[in-house]
Structures are given as C-alpha cells and as structure tokens.
C-alpha positions as semicolon CSV with decimal commas, in nm:
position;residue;x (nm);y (nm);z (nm)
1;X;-17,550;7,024;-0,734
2;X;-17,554;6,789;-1,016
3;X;-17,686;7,032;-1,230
4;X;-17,446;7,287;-1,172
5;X;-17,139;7,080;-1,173
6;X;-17,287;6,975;-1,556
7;X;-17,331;7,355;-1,639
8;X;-16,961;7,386;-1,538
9;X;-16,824;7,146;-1,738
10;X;-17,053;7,246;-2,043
11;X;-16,946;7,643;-1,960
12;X;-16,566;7,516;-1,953
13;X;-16,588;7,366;-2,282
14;X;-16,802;7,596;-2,403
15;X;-16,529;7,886;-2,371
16;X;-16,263;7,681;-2,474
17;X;-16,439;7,634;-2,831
18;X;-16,467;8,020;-2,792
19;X;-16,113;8,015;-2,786
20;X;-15,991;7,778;-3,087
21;X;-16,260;8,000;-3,295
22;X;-16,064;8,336;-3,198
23;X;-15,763;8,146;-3,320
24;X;-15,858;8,044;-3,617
25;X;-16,027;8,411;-3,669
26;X;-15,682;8,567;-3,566
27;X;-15,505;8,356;-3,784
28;X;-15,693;8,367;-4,087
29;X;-15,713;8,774;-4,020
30;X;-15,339;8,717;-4,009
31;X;-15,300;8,533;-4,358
32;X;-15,545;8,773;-4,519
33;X;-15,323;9,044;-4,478
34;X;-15,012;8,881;-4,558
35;X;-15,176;8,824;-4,890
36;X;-15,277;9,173;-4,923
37;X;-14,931;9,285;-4,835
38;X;-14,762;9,040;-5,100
39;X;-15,051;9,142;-5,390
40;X;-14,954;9,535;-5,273
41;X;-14,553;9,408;-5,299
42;X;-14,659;9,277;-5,672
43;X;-14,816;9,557;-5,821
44;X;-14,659;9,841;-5,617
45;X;-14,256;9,658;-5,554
46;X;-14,331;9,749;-5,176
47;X;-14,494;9,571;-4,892
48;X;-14,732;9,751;-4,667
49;X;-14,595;9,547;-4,390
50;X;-14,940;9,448;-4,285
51;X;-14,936;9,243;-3,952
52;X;-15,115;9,180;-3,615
53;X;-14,887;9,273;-3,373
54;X;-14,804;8,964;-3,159
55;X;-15,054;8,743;-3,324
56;X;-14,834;8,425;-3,255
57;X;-14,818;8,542;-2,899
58;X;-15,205;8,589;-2,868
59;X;-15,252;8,249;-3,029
60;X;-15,055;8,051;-2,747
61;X;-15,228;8,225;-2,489
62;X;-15,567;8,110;-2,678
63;X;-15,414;7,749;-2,724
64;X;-15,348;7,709;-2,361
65;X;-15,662;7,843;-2,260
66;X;-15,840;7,600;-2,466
67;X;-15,639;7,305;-2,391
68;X;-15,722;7,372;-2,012
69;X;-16,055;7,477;-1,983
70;X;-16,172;7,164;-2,235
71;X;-16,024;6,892;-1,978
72;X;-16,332;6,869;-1,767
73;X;-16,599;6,850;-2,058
74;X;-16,367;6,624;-2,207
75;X;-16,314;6,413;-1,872
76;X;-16,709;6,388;-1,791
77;X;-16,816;6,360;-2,179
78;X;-16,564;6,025;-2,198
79;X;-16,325;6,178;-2,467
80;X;-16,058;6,110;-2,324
81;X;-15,810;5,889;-2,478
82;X;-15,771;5,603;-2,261
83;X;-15,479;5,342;-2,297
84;X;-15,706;5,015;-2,160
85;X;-15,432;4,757;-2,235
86;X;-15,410;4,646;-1,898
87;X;-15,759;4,750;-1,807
88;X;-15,945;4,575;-2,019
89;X;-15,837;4,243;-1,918
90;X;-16,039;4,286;-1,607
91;X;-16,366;4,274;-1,497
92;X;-16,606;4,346;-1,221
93;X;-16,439;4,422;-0,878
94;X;-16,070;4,456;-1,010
95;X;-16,195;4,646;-1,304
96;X;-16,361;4,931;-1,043
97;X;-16,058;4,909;-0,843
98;X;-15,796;4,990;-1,117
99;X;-16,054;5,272;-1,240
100;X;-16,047;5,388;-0,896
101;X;-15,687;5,431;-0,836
102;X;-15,658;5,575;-1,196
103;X;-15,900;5,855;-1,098
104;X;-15,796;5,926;-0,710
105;X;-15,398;5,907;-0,846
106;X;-15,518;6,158;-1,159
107;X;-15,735;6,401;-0,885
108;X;-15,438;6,360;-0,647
109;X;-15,220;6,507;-0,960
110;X;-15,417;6,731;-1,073
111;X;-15,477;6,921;-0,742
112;X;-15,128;6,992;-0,715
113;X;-15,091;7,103;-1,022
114;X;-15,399;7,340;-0,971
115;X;-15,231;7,473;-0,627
116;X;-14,923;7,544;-0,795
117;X;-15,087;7,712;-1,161
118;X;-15,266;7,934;-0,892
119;X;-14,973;7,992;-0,714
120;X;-14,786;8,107;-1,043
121;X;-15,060;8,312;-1,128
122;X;-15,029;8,544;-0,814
123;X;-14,630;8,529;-0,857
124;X;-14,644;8,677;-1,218
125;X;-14,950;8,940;-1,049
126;X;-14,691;9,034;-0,765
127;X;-14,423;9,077;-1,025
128;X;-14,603;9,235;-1,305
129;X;-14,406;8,936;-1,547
130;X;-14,520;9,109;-1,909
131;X;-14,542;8,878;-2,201
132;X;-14,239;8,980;-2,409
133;X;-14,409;9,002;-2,748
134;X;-14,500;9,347;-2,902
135;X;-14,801;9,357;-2,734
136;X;-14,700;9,332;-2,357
137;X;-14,946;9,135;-2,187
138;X;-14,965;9,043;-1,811
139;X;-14,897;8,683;-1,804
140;X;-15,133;8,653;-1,513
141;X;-15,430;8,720;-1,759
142;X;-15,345;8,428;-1,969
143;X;-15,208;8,193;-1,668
144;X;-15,553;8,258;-1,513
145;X;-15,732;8,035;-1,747
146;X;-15,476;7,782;-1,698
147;X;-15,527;7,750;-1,378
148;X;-15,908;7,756;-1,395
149;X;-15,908;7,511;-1,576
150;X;-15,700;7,298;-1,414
151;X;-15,907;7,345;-1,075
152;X;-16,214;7,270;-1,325
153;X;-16,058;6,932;-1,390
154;X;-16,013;6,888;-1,016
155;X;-16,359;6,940;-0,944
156;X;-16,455;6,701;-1,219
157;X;-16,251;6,422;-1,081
158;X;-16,355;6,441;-0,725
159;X;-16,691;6,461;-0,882
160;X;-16,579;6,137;-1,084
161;X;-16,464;6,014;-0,755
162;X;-16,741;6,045;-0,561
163;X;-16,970;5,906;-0,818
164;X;-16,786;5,589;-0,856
165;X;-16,679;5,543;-0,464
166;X;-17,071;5,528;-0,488
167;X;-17,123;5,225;-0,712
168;X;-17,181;5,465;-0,975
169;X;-17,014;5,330;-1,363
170;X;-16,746;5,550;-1,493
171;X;-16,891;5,872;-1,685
172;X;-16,631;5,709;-1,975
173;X;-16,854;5,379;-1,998
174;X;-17,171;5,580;-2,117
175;X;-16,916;5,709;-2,381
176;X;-16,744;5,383;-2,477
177;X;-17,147;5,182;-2,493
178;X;-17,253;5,481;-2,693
179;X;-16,984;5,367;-2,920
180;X;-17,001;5,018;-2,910
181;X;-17,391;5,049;-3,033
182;X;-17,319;5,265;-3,261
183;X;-17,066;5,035;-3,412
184;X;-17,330;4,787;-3,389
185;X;-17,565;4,971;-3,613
186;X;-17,342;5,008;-3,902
C-alpha cells in the first residue's frame, strides 16, 4: 500500500508539472505570434491578428489543475509552508498533539471540500455549464482535476494521519532535518 500511495503522490505531482509546462508552452506560443503579428503590422501597416483562441481561458484551467493535483506531493514531500510560531515552542507530547489536530482539522477540511468539488463537477456534467471563452469547454473537464486533486490531498492526510496516530514523525520533519543539515554543511 505504501508503495502505491507514494506512486500517487509522485503521479499527482508529476501531472501537475505537466501542466505549468503546457502553460508556459501556450503562453510563449502565444507571445510568439503576437510578435509575428506586430513585425507583419511594421512592414505590411496590417496585423494578421494572430492569436490562440481562448489561450487565457486554457491557462486557468491549467493553473488550477496544477495548483490541485501538486497538494499531495507537496503535503508528503514537506513543502509546505508552515507558520510554526506557536508550534515550535513545544516539544515532545504537546508538539505531536498540536501536529495532530493540525492534520485531522486540515483532512476534516479537506474532505468536504473534496465532496463538494465532486459534487460541482456532476452539477456542471448535468447542466452542460460551457466555459464562456471562444473555445467552449465543458467546465466539468477542467473541475475534474480539481477535484482529483483535492480527494488526492485527502488521501494524503489520512495517510499523514494514520502514520502519525502510529508514533510515526511528521513526513514534514524529514523535510525540515534535511534542511537543517544542509544548513549545517554550508
């Protein structure tokens, strides 16, 4: 199980890189031919009007699919940004208590947000809600990784849950003593 739980989280993140690269493809793509269309407007006193129809639309869809689907990765790979003001003035016990509550209060969250992302989903299905750009897209299709990856993060911290209700550190302490020794080296 560990293993594919890992895989998950690694696939997760893996295909929300996929999707900041097609945004910076589709924007780039996007800025090439505006330059194209202002050297045409130069020489010829006429733009071609060269554009990617709804390229600002498909680039939100790609920016909420990556935000999503990287929350896991990020969650298990200790990533996060933490605010440890009050935690790190304890130790031991209270420490794994605060931790705790942070995590079942987070995976308490974050299933209901899940339930009700999936819930949208198959609303804007039943209704056939189209994106309202140039290109009409289903907003299911880009709700879907929303959604996925918020039950992704869900599954990561009942994962994170069960490890530590087990006496097992934080997956974020391998992170933050990987960066402490490093800091140490230098």
């Amino acid at each position: 199980m560990r293993r594919f739980l890992d895989a998950l989280y690694v696939a997760s993140g893996a295909l929300a890189a996929a999707f900041i690269l097609a945004i910076a493809v589709l924007v780039m793509a996007q800025v090439s031919l505006n330059i194209v269309d202002r050297i045409a407007a130069a020489v010829n006193g006429t733009a071609l009007g060269l554009t990617i129809p709804s390229y600002s639309d498909f680039t939100g869809f790609f920016l909420a699919a990556a935000s999503f689907l990287a929350l896991a990765h990020t969650l298990r790979s200790g990533d996060h940004i933490r605010v440890t003001l009050l935690t790190s003035r304890f130790s031991g016990k209270t420490s794994r208590i605060f931790d705790l509550l942070a995590v079942g209060v987070a995976f308490i969250a974050t299933v209901f947000i899940a339930w009700f992302c999936i819930a949208l989903v198959i609303e804007s299905y039943e209704y056939g809600d189209m994106s309202s750009g140039m290109v009409a897209v289903p907003i299911w299709m880009p709700q879907s990784f929303v959604a996925v990856g918020t039950v992704i993060l869900a599954i990561a911290l009942a994962d994170e849950l069960h490890a530590q209700l087990r006496g097992q550190p934080p997956s974020w302490d391998n992170k933050q003593t990987t960066l402490m020794e490093q800091g140490d080296d230098s």
